[in-house]
One Martini backbone bead per residue (centre of mass of N, CA, C, O) as a GRO file, in nm:
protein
  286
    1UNK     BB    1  -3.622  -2.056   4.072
    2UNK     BB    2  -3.890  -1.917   3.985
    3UNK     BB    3  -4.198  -2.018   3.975
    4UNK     BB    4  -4.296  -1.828   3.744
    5UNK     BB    5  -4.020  -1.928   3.551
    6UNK     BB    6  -4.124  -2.228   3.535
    7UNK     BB    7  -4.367  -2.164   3.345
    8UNK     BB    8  -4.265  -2.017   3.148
    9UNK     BB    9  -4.032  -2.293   3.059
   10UNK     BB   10  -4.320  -2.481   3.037
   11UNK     BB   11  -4.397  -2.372   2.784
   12UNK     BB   12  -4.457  -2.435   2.481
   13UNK     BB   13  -4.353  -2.384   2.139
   14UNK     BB   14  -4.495  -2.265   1.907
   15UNK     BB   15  -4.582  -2.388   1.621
   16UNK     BB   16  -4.496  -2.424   1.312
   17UNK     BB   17  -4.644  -2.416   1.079
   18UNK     BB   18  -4.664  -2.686   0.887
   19UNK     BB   19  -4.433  -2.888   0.801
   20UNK     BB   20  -4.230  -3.053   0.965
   21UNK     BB   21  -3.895  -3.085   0.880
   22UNK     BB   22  -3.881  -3.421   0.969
   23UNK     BB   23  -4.110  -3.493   0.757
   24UNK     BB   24  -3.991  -3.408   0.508
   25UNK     BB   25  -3.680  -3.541   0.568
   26UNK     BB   26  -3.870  -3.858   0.536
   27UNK     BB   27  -4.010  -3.839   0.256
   28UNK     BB   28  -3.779  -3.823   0.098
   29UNK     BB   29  -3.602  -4.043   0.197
   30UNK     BB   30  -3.831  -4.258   0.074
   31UNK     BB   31  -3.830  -4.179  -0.213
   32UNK     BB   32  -3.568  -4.179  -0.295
   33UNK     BB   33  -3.473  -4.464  -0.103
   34UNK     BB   34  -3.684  -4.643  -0.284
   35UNK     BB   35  -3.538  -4.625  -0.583
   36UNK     BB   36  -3.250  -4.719  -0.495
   37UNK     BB   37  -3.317  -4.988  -0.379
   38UNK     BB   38  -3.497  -5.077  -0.662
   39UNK     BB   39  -3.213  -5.107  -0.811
   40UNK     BB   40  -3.003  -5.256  -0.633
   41UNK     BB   41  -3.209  -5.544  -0.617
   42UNK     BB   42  -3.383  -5.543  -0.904
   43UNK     BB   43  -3.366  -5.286  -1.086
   44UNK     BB   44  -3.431  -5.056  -1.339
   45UNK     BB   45  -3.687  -5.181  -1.455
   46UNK     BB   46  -3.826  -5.203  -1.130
   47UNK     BB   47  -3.834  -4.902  -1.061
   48UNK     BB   48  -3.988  -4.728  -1.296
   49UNK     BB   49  -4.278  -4.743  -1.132
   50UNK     BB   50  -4.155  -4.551  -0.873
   51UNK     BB   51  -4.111  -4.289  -1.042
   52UNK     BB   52  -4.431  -4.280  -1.207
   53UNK     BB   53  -4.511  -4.195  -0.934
   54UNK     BB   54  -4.361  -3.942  -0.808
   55UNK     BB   55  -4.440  -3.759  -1.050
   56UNK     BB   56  -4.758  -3.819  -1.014
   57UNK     BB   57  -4.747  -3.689  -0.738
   58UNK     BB   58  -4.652  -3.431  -0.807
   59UNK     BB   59  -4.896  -3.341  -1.001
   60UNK     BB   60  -5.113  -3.411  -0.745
   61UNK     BB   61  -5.036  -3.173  -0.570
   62UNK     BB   62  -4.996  -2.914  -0.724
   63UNK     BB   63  -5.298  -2.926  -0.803
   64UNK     BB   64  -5.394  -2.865  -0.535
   65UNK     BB   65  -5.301  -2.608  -0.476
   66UNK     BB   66  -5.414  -2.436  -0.683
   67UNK     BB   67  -5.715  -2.573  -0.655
   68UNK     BB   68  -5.695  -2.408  -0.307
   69UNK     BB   69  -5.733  -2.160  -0.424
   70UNK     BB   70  -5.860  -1.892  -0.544
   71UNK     BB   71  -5.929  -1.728  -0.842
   72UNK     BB   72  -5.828  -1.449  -0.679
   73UNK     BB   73  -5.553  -1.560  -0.619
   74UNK     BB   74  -5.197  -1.488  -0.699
   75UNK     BB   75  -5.097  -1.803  -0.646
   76UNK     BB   76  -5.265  -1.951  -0.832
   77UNK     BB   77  -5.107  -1.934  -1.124
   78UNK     BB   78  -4.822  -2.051  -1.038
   79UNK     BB   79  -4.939  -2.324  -0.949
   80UNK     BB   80  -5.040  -2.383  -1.220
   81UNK     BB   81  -4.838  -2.394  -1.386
   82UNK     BB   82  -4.637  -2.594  -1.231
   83UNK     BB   83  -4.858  -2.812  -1.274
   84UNK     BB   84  -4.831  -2.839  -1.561
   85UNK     BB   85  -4.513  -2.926  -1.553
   86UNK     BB   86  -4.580  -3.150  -1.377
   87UNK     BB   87  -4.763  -3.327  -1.610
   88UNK     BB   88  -4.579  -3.322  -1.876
   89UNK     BB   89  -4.337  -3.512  -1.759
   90UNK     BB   90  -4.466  -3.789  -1.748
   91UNK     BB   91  -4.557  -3.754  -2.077
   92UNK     BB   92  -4.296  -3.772  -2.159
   93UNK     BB   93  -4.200  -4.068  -2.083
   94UNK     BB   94  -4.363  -4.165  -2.251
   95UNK     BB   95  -4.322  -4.089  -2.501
   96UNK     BB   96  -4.023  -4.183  -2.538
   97UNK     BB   97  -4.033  -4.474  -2.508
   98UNK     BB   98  -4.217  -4.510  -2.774
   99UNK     BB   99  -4.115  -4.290  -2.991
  100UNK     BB  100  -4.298  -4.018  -3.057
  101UNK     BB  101  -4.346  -3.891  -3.394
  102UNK     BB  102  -4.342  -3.582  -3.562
  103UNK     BB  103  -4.209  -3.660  -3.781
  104UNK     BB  104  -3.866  -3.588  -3.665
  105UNK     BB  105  -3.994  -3.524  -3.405
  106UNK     BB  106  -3.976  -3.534  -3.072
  107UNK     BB  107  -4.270  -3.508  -2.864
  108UNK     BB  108  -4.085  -3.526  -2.609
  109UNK     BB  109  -3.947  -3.254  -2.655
  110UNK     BB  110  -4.141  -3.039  -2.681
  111UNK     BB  111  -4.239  -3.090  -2.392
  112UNK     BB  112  -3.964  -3.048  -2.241
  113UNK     BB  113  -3.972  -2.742  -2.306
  114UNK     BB  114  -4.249  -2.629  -2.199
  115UNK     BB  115  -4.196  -2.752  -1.929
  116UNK     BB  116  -3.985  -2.569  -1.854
  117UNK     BB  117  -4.117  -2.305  -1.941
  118UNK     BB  118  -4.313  -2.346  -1.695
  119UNK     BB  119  -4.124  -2.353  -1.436
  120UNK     BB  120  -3.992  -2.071  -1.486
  121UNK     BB  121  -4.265  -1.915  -1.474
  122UNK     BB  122  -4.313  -1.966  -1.214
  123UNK     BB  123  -4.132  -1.878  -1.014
  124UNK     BB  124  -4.161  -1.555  -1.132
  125UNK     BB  125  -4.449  -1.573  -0.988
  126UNK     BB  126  -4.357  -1.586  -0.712
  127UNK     BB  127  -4.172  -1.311  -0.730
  128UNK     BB  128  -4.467  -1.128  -0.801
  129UNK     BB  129  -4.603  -1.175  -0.581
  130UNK     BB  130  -4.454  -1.107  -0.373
  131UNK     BB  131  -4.334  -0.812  -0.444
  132UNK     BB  132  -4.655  -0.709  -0.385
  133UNK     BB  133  -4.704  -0.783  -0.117
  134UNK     BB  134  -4.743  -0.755   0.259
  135UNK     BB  135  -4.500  -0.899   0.342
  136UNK     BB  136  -4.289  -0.720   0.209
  137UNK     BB  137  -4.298  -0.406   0.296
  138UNK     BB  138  -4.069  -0.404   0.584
  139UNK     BB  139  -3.859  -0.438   0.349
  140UNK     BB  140  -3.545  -0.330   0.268
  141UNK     BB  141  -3.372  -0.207   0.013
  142UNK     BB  142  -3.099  -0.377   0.144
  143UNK     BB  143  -3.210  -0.605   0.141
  144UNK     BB  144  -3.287  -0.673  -0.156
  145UNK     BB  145  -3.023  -0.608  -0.276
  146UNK     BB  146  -2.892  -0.847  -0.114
  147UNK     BB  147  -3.036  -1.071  -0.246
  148UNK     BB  148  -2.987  -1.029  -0.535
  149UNK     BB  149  -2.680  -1.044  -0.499
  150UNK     BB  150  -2.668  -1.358  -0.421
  151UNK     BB  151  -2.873  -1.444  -0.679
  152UNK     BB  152  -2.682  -1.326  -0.885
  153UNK     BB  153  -2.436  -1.543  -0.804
  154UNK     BB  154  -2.623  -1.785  -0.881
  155UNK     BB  155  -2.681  -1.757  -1.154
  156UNK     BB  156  -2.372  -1.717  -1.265
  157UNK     BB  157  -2.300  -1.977  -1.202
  158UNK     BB  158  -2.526  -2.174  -1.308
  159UNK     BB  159  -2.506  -2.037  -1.640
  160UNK     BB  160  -2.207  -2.124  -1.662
  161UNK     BB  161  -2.264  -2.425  -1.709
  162UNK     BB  162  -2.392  -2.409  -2.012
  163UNK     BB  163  -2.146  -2.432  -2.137
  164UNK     BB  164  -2.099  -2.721  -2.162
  165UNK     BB  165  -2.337  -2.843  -2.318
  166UNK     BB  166  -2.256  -2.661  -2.573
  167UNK     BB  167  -1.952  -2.813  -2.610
  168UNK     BB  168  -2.038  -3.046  -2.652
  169UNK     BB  169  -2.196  -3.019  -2.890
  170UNK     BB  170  -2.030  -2.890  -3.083
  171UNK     BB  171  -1.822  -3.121  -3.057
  172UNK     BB  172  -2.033  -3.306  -3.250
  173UNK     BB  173  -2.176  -3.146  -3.412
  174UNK     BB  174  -2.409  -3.006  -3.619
  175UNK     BB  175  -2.701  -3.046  -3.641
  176UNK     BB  176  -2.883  -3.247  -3.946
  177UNK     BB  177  -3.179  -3.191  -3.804
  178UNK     BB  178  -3.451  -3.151  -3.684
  179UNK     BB  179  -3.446  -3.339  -3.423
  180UNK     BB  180  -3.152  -3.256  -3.331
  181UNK     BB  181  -3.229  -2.980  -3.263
  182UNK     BB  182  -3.440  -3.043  -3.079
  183UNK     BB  183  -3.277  -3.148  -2.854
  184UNK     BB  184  -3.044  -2.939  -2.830
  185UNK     BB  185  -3.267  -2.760  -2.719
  186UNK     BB  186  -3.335  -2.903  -2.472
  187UNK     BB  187  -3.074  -2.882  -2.298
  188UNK     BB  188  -3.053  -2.556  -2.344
  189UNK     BB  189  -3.320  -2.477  -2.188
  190UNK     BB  190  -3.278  -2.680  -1.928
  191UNK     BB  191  -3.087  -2.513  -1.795
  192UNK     BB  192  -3.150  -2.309  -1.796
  193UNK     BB  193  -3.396  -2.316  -1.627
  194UNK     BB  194  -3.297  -2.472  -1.369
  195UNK     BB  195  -3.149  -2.224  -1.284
  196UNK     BB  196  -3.345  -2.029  -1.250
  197UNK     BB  197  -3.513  -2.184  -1.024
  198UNK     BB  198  -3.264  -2.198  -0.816
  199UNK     BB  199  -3.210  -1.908  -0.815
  200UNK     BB  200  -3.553  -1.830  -0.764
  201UNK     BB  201  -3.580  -1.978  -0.515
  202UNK     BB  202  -3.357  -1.847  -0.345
  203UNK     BB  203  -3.489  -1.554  -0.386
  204UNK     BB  204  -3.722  -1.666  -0.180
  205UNK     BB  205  -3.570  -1.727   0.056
  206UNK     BB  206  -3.483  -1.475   0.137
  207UNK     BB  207  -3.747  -1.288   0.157
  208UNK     BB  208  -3.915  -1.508   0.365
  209UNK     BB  209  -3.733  -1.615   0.609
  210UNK     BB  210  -3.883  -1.434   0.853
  211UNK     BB  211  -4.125  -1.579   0.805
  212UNK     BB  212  -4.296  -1.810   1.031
  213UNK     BB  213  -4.029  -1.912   1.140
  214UNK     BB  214  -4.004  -2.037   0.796
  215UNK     BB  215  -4.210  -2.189   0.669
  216UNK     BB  216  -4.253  -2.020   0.397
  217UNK     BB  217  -3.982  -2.076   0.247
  218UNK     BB  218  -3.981  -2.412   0.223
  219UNK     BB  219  -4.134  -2.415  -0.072
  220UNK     BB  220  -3.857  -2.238  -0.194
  221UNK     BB  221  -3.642  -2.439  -0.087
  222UNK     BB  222  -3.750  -2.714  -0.263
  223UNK     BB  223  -3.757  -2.581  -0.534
  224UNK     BB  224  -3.435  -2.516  -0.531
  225UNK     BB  225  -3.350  -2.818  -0.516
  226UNK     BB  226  -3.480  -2.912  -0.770
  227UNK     BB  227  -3.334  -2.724  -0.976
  228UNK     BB  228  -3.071  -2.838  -0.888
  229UNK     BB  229  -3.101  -3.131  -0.973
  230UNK     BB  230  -3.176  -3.086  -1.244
  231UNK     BB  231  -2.890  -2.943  -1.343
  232UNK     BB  232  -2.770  -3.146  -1.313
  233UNK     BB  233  -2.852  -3.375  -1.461
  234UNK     BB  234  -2.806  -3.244  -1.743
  235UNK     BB  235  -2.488  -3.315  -1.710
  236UNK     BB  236  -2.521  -3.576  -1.738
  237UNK     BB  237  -2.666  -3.633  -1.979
  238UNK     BB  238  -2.427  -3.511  -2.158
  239UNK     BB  239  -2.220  -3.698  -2.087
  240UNK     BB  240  -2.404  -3.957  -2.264
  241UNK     BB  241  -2.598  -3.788  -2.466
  242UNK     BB  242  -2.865  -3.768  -2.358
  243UNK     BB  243  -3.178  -3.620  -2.291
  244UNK     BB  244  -3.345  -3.846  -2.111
  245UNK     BB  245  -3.368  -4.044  -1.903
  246UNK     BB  246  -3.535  -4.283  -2.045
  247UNK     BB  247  -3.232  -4.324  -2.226
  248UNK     BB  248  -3.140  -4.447  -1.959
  249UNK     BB  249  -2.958  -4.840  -1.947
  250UNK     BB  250  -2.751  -4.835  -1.761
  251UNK     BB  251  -2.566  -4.980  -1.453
  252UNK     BB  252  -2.392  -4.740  -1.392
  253UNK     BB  253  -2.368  -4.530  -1.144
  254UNK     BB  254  -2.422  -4.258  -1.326
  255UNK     BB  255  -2.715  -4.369  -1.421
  256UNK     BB  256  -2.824  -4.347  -1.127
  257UNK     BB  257  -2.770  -4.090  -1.006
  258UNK     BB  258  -2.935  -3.965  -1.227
  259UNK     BB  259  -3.188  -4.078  -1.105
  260UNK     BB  260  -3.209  -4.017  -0.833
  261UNK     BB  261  -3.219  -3.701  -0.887
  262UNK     BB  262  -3.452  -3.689  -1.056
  263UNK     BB  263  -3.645  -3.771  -0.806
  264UNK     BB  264  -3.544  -3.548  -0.597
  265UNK     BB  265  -3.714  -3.328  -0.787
  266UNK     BB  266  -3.978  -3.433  -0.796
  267UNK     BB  267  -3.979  -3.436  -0.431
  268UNK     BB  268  -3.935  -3.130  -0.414
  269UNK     BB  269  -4.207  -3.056  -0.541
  270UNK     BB  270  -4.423  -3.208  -0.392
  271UNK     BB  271  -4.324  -3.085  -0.097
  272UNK     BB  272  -4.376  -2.807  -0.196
  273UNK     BB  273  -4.700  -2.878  -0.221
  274UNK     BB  274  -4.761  -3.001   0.091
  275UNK     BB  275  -4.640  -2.726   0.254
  276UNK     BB  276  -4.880  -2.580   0.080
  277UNK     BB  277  -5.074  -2.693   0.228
  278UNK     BB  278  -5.071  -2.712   0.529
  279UNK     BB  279  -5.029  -2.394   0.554
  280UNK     BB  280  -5.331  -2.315   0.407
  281UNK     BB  281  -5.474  -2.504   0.672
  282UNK     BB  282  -5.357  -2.338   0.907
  283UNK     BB  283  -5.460  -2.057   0.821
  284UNK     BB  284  -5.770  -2.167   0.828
  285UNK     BB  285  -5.795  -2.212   1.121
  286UNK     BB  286  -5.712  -1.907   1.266
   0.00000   0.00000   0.00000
């Protein structure tokens, strides 16, 4: 091997911008695992001061990004709504907890089928951010169709879920208040919101994959695990009757894992806002 040669192998490879991929998941590790451990040790009513922290660190993170952008950046308004969705759904906790009814509406109810269709609706808005952006001018109408096309099965297969909670409900016979209706319409906006995530996440991570080495897609693939997660807990908890995390007191496996993939939708979201404040920071030394 030539000096010139050795030289050349011995320079670090540049950094790509952001929070390190180690760093996302030994964070997630630590909140995920954090839930588990007491849980398993000390009981679910032990552990729940420590999802309604993961929440609000989800919702204090989120604001943060939104209002890291400048008023006239494009990306400043779906993060302003995803801010929203996730500030919202802390208060369905306490909401829930407590019972508090609107006549016979559960106003936790309420704020969850909101907040499921503003997390809905910042997902589609940072795909028309990117959409018109300059960062993917370069892409070919073959790559879009081919994007399209594997996130177009994935929203399909996503959507299919949907007949399930549809067939419990049917199966329970039709919701006889005002209440129960609205009850069944959390499972099933939250269900279609949460495919929508999960599939618009990753047709955004297909979208930004080359760019930045990589780093640019990491917050819409932690927000695409988000949406994922929550996909599931939904199936849990039709299986169980129940609306909102909240509502469940049990301490079986299937209650638990319920749980636990809550925070993990949670900590998708926070990593996902984490990231995108570093990128922007990183953007910014430049």
């Amino acid at each position: 091997m030539s000096g010139e040669g050795s030289l050349v192998s011995a320079r670090p490879a540049p950094r790509a911008p952001g929070l390190a991929p180690g760093t996302v998941w030994l964070l997630g590790a630590v909140l995920v695992g954090g839930r588990a451990v007491l849980d398993m040790t000390l009981g679910a009513d032990r552990a729940e001061p420590w999802q309604r922290a993961v929440e609000i660190l989800t919702a204090a993170v989120t604001v943060a990004v939104a209002v890291s952008f400048s008023a006239g950046d494009p990306p400043r308004r779906p993060w302003t709504v995803l801010a929203v969705a996730m500030a919202i759904l802390p208060a369905v906790r306490v909401l829930s907890h407590f019972q508090v009814k609107l006549a016979d509406v559960a106003v936790a109810h309420v704020l969850l089928i909101l907040g499921n269709i503003a997390m809905a609706a910042a997902v589609i808005g940072f795909g028309r951010v990117l959409g018109s952006s300059e960062l993917l001018s370069e892409r070919s109408a073959e790559d879009r169709v081919r994007a399209t096309t594997v996130v177009a099965l994935l929203a399909t297969g996503a959507l299919a879920m949907l007949a399930f909670p549809t067939f419990e409900l049917v199966g329970r016979g039709m919701p006889a208040t005002l209440g129960a209706w609205f009850a069944a319409a959390v499972i099933i906006v939250s269900t279609l919101c949460d495919a929508l995530v999960f599939a618009g996440g990753m047709y955004l991570v297909w979208l930004v994959r080359p760019l930045l080495g990589g780093s640019l897609a990491r917050p819409y693939l932690l927000i695409a695990i988000a949406g994922g997660a929550f996909l599931v807990v939904d199936m849990l908890l039709v299986t169980v009757g129940a609306t909102t995390q909240t509502e469940l007191l049990g301490t079986d496996l299937r209650t638990y894992m319920t749980k636990w993939l809550g925070c993990l939708a949670f900590t998708g979201f926070a990593l996902a806002g984490a990231t995108q404040l570093a990128l922007l920071r990183s953007a910014r030394r430049r």
